[in-house]
C-alpha positions as MATLAB code, in Angstrom:
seq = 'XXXXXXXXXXXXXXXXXXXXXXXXXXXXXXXXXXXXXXXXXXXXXXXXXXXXXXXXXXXXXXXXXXXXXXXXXXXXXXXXXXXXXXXXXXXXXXXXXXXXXXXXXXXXXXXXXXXXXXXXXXXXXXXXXXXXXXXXXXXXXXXXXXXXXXXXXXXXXXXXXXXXXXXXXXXXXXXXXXXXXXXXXXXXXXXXXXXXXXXXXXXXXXXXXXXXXXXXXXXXXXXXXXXXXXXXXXXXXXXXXXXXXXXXXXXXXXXXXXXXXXXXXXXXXXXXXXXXXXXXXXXXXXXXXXXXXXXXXXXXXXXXXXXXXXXXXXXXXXXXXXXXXXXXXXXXXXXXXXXXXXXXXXXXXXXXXXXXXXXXXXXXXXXXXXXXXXXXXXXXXXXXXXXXXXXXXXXXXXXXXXXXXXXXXXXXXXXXXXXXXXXXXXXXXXXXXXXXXXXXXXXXXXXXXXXXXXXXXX';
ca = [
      47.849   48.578    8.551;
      45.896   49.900    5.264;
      42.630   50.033    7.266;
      44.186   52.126   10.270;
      45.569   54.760    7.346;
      41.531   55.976    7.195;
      39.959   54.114   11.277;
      42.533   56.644   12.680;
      40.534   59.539   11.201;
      37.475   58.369   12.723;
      37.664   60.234   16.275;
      38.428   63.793   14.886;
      35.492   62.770   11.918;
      32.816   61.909   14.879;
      33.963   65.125   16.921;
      32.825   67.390   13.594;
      30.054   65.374   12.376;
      28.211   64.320   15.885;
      27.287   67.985   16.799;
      25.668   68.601   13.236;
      23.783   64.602   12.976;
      22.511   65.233   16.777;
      21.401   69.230   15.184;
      19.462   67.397   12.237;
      18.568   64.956   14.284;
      17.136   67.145   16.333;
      14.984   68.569   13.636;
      13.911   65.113   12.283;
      12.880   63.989   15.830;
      10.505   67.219   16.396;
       9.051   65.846   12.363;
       8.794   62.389   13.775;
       7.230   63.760   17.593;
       5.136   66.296   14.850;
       3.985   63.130   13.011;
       2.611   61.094   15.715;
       0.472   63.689   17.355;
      -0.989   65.028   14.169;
      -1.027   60.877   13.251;
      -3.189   60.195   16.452;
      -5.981   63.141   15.083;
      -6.567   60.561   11.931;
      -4.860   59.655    8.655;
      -6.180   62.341    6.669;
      -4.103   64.881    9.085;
      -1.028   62.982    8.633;
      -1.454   63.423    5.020;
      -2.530   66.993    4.906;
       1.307   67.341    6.963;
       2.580   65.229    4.087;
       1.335   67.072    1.583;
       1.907   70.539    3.168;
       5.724   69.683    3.567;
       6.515   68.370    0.132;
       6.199   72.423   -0.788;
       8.323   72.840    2.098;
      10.610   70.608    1.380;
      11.400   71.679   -2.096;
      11.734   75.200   -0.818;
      14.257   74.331    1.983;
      16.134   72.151   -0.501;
      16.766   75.525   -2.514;
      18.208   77.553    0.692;
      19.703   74.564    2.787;
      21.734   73.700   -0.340;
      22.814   77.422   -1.702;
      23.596   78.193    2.465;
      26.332   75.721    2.007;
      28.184   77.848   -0.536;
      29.430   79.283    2.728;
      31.125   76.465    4.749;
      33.627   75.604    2.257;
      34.827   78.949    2.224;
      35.100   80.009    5.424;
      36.962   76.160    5.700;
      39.462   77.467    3.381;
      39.960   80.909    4.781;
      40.279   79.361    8.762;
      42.992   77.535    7.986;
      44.829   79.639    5.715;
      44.462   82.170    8.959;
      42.734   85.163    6.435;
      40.320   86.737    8.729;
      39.309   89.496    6.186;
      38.290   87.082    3.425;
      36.198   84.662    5.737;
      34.655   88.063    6.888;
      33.710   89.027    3.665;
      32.737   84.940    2.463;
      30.315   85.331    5.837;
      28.668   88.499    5.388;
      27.487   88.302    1.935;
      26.383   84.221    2.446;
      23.969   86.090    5.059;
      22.779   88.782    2.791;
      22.211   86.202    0.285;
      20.583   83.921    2.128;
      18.701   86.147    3.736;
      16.988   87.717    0.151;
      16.757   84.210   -0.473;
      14.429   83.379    3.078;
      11.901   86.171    1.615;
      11.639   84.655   -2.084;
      11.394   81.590   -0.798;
       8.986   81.964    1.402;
       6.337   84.020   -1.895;
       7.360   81.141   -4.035;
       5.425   78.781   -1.559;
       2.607   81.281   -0.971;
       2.019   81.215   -4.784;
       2.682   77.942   -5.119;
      -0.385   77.177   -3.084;
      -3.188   76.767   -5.257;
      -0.866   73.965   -7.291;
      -2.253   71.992   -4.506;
      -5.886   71.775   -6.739;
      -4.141   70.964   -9.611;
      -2.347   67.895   -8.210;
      -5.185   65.859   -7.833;
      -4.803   65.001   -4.200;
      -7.290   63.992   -1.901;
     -10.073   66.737   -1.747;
     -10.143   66.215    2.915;
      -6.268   66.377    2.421;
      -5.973   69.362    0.553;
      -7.947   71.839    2.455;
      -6.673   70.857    5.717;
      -3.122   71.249    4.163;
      -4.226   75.114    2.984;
      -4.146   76.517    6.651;
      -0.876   74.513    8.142;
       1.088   75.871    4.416;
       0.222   79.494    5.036;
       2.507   79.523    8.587;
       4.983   77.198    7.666;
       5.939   78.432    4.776;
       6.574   81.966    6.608;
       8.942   80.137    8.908;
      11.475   79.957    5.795;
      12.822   83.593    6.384;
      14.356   82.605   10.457;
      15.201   78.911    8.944;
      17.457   80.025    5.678;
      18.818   82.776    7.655;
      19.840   80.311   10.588;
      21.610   77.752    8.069;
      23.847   80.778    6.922;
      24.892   81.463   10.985;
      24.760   77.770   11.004;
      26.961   76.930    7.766;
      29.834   79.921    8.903;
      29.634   78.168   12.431;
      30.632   74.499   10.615;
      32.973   76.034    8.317;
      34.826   77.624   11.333;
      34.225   73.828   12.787;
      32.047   75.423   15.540;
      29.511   72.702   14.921;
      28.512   72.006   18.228;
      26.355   75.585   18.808;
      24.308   74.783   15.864;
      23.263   72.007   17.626;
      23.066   73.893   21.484;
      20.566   76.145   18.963;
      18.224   73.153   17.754;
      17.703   71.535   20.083;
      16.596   74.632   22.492;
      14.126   75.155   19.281;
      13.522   71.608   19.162;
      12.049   71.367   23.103;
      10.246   74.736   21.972;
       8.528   73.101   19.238;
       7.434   69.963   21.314;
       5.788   71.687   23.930;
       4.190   74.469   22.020;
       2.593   71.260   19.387;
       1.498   69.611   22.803;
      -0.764   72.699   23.997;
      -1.504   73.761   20.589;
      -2.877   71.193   18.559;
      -4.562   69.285   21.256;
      -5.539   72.162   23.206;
      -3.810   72.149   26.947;
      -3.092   75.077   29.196;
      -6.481   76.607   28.269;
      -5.439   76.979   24.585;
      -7.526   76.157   21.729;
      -7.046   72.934   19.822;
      -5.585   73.823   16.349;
      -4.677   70.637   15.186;
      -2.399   70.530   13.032;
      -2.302   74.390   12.324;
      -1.006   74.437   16.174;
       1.908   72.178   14.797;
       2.383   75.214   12.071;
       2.696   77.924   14.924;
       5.101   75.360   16.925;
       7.603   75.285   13.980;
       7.084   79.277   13.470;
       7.717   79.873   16.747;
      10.853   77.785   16.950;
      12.901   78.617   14.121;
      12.646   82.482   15.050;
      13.713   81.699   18.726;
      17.020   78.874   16.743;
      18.319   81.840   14.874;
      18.386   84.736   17.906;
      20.236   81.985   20.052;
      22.792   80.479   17.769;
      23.728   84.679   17.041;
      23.992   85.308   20.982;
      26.084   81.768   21.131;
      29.214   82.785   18.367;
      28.816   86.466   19.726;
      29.904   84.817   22.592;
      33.143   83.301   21.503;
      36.188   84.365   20.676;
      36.883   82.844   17.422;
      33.418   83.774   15.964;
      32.293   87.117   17.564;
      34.271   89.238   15.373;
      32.897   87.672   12.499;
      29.017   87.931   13.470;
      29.146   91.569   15.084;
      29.648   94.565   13.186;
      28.521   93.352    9.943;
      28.053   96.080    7.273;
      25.445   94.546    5.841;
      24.479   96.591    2.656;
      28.290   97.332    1.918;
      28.442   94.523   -0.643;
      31.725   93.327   -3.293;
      29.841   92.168   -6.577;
      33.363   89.544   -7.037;
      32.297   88.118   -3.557;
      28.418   87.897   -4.298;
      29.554   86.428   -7.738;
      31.899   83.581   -5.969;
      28.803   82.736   -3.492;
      26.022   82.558   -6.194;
      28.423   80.495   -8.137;
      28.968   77.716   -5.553;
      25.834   78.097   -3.745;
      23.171   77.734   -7.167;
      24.570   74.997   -8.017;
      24.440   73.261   -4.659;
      21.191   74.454   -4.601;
      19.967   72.617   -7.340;
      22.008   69.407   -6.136;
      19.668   69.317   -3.391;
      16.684   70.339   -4.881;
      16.955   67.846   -7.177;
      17.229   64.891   -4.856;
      14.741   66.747   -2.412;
      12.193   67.041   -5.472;
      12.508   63.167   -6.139;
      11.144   62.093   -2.688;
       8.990   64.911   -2.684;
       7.554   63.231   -6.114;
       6.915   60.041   -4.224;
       4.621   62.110   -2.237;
       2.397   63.303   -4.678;
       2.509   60.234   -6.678;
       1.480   58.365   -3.337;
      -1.252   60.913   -3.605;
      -2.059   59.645   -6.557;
      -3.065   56.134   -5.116;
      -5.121   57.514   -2.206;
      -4.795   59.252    1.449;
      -3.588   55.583    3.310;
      -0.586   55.337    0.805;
       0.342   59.070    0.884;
       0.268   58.778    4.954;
       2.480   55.260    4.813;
       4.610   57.488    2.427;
       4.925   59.964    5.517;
       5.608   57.362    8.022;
       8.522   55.402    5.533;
      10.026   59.184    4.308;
      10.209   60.200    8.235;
      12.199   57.085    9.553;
      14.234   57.457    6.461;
      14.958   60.818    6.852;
      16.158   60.445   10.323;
      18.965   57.835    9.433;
      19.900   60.495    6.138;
      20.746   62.925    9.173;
      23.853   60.783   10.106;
      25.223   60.963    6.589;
      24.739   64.646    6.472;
      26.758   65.298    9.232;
      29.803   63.249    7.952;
      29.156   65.306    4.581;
      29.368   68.560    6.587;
      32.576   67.043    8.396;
      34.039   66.311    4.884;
      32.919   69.394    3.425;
      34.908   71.053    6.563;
      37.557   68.760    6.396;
      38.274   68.654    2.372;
      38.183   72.384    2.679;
      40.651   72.760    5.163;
      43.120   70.643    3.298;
      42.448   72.420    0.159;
      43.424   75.311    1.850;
      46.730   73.719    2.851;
      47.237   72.346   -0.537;
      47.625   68.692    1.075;
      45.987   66.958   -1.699;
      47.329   63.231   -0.643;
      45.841   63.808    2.737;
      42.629   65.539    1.422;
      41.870   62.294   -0.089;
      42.913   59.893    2.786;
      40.476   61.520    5.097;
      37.533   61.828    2.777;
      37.698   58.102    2.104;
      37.803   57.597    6.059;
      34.432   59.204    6.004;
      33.410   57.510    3.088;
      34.090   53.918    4.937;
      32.505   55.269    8.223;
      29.417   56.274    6.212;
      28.884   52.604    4.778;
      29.268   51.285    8.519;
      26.214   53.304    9.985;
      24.514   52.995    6.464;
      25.226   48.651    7.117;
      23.752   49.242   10.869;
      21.106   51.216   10.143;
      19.887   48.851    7.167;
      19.883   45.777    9.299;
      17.608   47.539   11.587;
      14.966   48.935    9.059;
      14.845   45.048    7.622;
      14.618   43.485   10.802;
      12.020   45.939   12.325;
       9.918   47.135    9.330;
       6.943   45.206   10.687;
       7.366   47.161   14.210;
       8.665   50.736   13.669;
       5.318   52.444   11.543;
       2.588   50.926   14.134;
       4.549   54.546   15.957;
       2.867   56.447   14.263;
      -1.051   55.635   14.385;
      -3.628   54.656   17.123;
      -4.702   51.149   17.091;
      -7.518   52.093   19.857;
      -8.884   54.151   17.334;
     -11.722   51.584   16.297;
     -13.280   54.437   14.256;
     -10.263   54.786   11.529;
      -8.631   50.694   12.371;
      -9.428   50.127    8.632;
      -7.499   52.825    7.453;
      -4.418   53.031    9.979;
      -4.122   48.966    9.631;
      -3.636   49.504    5.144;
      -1.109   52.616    6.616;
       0.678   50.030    8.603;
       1.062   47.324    5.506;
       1.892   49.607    2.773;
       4.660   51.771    5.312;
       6.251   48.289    6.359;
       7.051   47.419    2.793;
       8.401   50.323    1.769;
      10.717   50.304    4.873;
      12.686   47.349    3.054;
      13.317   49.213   -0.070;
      14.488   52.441    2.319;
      17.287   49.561    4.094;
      18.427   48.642    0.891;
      19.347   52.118   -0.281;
      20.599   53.184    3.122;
      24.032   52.362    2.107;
      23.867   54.314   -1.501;
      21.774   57.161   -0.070;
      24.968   57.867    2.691;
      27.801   57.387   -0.090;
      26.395   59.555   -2.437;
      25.983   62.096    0.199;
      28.934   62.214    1.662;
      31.030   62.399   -1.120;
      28.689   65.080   -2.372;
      29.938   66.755    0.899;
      33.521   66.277   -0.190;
      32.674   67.407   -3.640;
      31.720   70.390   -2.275;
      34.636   70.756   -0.107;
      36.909   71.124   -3.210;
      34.667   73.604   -4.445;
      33.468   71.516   -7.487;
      29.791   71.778   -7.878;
      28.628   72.045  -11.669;
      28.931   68.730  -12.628;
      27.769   67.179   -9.566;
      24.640   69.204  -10.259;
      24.680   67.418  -13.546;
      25.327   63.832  -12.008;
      22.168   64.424   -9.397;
      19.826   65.393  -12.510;
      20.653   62.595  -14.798;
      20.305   60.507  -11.359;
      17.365   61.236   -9.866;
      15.309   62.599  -13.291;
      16.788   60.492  -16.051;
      17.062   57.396  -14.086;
      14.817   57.582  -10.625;
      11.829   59.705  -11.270;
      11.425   57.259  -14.575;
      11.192   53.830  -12.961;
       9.104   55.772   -9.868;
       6.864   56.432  -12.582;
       6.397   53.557  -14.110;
       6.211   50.821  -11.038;
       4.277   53.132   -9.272;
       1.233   52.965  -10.483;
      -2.222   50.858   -8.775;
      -1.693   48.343  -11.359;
       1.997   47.687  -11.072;
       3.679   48.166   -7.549;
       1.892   51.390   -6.182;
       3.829   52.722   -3.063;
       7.032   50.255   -3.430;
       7.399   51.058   -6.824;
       7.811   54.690   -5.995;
      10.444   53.853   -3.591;
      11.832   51.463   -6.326;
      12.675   54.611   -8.237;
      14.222   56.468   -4.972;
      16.445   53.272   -4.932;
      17.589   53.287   -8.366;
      17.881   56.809   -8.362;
      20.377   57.239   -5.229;
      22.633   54.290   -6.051;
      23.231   55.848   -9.664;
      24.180   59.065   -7.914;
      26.468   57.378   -5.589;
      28.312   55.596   -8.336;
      28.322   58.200  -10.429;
      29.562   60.964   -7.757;
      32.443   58.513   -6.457;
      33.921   58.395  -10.184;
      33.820   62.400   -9.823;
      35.734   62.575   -7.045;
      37.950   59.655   -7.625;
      39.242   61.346  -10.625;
      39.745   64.695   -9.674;
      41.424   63.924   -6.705;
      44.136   61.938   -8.869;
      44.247   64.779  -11.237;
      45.135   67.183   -8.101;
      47.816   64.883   -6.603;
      49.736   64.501   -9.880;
      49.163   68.164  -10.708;
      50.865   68.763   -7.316;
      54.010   66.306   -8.108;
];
């Protein structure tokens, strides 16, 4: 009877989460689709994408994780029925996000040149020069969209987020096809035609998700008519101060993979592309614990709302158990097929570069069993990260995901991951270490304050 108390919660958990994990998906899928054509122009592509994206990556980290400032609010306002203040939580989240795009987008323009410093491959680098420029301009549409998108799951509207990527998803696809190999009487770009295809896409994701809530009744008053420079410094205040700290939660977990890049760089172009190929299949299982940390974000926010504290915590642990049941699937399938799932991603026909794709193909398959051991700690300490967030407690999380990831990951990355030690798996080593501290650690948060709110309520 315990057990039912938190499988009961499972339907209404996969009717939130399975719009935003097929959304993400969706993204991942057009990296992994993105990965195998550039993969089949040669290894020194692959890591030129690999390299190109870990600037990305920290960038997005900074607006993805300050956009969701905005869910929890507009959670709390929906269900205490107060249009005017879910308004107001919506329309300066866009502003915000929106400066943020633009800054983002000059950070990674003069961040550029770092790529010299790093001591990556000298064929990796300057193909990676060209791609940067156009992706990195694709950060304005892409921050903007996850502030439409965030309002949309806080108003649990999650499923025209996910109408809106894939549309930009099946954009992206075809215009890589023609563009980096060169169909339709195009030129072949290579993989600055992947660039354009991602530009391209995440202009035409945020014009469609805006047409989709204008479209509904619950949303359109929210997204039309928005006074955009008519701005309350207390609401701008509240927003910075949940959103800068989420920020930094996920920049500092992004930043730690993003360090196994360049310290895969470190070992030579075949590890930094079997880096790619482990980080993408990875990345595409994360999804599904990101979208049961957006449905407990939603979920612990609406019940904060209410003030049901007893029930706020019954349903996040339902999530929390459903988590560690994909995390369990999803690691049995990694183990069992680590040998199988990288030989994706290169072109064994390719007798010209066999040498090379056959080292990408031993070093990705080992790291693949480190990444299905820490599926299970890399969903937990997401999801209740999401749930954290829910209850509008974000400084020390931020806190907990340093000392993680920088104090405890980065350090053992560091040290195993060198030619002489483990190279590649002792990178991943660290990733491991680093997310199961974070779990722990983040579970004790919310264990506690949870308690703390249910007696406080007695």
């Amino acid at each position: 009877m315990l057990i039912k108390n938190y499988t009961k919660e499972f339907k209404y958990n996969w009717q939130l989460a399975a719009p935003v994990m097929l959304g993400m998906l969706g993204h991942t899928f057009v990296s992994f689709i993105d990965n195998i054509m550039v993969g089949q122009l040669g290894t020194a592509e692959l890591a030129a994408v690999s390299l190109g994206n870990s600037f990305m990556f920290i960038a997005m980290s900074l607006g993805i994780g300050f956009s969701t400032a905005i869910t929890p609010l507009i959670a709390e306002a929906d269900s205490a029925q107060d249009f005017v203040k879910g308004k107001s939580a919506f329309k300066h989240g866009l502003f915000l996000c929106t400066v943020l795009g633009v800054l983002l987008f000059l950070l990674v323009l003069f961040a550029k040149p770092l790529m010299y410093l790093m001591k990556q491959p000298d064929e990796v680098v300057i193909l990676a020069m060209p791609y940067l420029d156009l992706v990195a301009f694709s950060l304005i549409p892409l921050v903007v969209f996850q502030a439409f998108k965030q309002f949309g799951d806080g108003l649990s509207m999650t499923k025209y987020p996910m109408y809106a990527t894939i549309l930009a998803n099946v954009v992206n696809v075809l215009l890589n096809y023609i563009l980096i190999f060169g169909k339709l009487g195009f030129p072949a770009l290579g993989i600055v035609g992947a660039a354009y295809g991602t530009l391209a896409s995440r202009f035409i994701m945020v014009g469609y998700l805006w047409y989709l809530l204008k479209g509904k009744d619950k949303s359109k008053a929210f997204v039309t008519n928005i006074k955009f420079f008519v701005l309350s410094k207390r609401m701008l205040q509240k927003i910075i101060n949940l959103g800068a700290p989420s920020s930094m939660q996920m920049f500092f977990e992004v930043a730690i993979f993003t360090a196994a890049i360049w310290l895969s760089g470190l070992l030579g172009k075949n590890p930094q592309a079997a880096n790619q190929i482990a980080l993408n299949l990875s990345s595409m299982t994360f999804m599904v614990a990101m979208g049961l940390s957006v449905a407990s974000m939603i979920r612990v926010g609406n019940q904060k709302g209410l003030q049901a504290f007893y029930e706020l915590r019954r349903i996040a642990f339902s999530l929390f158990l459903m988590g560690t049941l994909f995390a369990v699937c999803f690691a049995i399938i990694f183990f069992a097929f680590h040998n199988q799932l990288p030989k994706l991603y290169v072109d064994f026909d390719d007798i010209k570069n066999l040498n090379d794709n056959t080292e990408v193909i031993a070093i990705a398959s080992k790291l693949l069993i480190a990444a299905s051991i820490f599926q299970i700690s890399d969903s937990i300490q997401v999801i209740v990260l999401g749930a954290l967030r829910g209850l509008q407690d974000v400084k020390i999380p931020t806190i907990i995901t340093f000392i993680s990831y920088w104090l405890v990951g980065f350090p053992v990355s560091w040290f195993f991951g060198k030619e002489e030690a483990y190279g590649s798996f002792g990178i991943w080593l660290g990733l491991l270490a680093g997310l199961t501290t974070a779990a722990i650690l983040l579970y004790i948060r919310f264990n506690y304050l949870t308690k703390k709110l249910i007696l406080s309520n007695n």
